[in-house]
N, C-alpha and C positions, 0 to 999 in steps of 0.2 A: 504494500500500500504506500501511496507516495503519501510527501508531508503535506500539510494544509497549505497550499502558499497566504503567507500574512501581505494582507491588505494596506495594513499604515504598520512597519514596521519602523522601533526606535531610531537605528541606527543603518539605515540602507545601504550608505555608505563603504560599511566594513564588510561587505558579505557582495561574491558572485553568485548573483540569482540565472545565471544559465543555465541550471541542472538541478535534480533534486537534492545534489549535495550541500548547496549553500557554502561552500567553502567560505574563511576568513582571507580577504585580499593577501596579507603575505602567504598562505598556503595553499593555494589552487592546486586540486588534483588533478585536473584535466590536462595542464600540459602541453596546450595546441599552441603557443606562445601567441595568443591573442592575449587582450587584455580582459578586465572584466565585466559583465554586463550588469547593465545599471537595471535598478529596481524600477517600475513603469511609474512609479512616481516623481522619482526624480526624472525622467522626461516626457511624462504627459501631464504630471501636477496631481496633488491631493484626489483628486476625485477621478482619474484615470478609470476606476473597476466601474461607471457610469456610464460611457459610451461602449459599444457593442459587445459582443457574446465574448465574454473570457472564457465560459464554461464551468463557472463556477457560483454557488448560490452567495452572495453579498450578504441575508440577513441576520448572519451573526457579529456583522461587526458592523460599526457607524463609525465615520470620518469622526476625529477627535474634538474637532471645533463642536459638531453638533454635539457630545456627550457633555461639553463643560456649558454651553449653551443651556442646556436644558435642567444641568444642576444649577444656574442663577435665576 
């Protein structure tokens, strides 16, 4: 079973989202001497899983703005 991919993760940054591996940037297993691929947030923006079919159901998570929103 593959992992859940996270929707608004902490820290996107440190981690290649190319594979189910999620390696940490200095430790990539793959190997292909590409670099590594970015989270669809950092290049489509916070609300990326909103426009077309990812293949995945959204209603377990809500974008973080709406959760502190609706705790004021």
């Amino acid at each position: 079973m593959a992992k859940k991919f996270p929707l608004h993760p902490k820290h996107p940054e440190r981690i290649c989202w190319g594979c189910d591996r999620y390696c940490s940037t200095d430790s990539m297993a793959c190997g292909n001497g590409s670099g590594r691929t970015m989270h669809p947030a950092e290049s489509l923006g916070e609300d990326w899983y909103l426009f077309g079919d990812w293949g995945f159901d959204d209603a377990d998570e809500k974008p973080q703005s709406t959760k502190e929103e609706a705790a004021h």
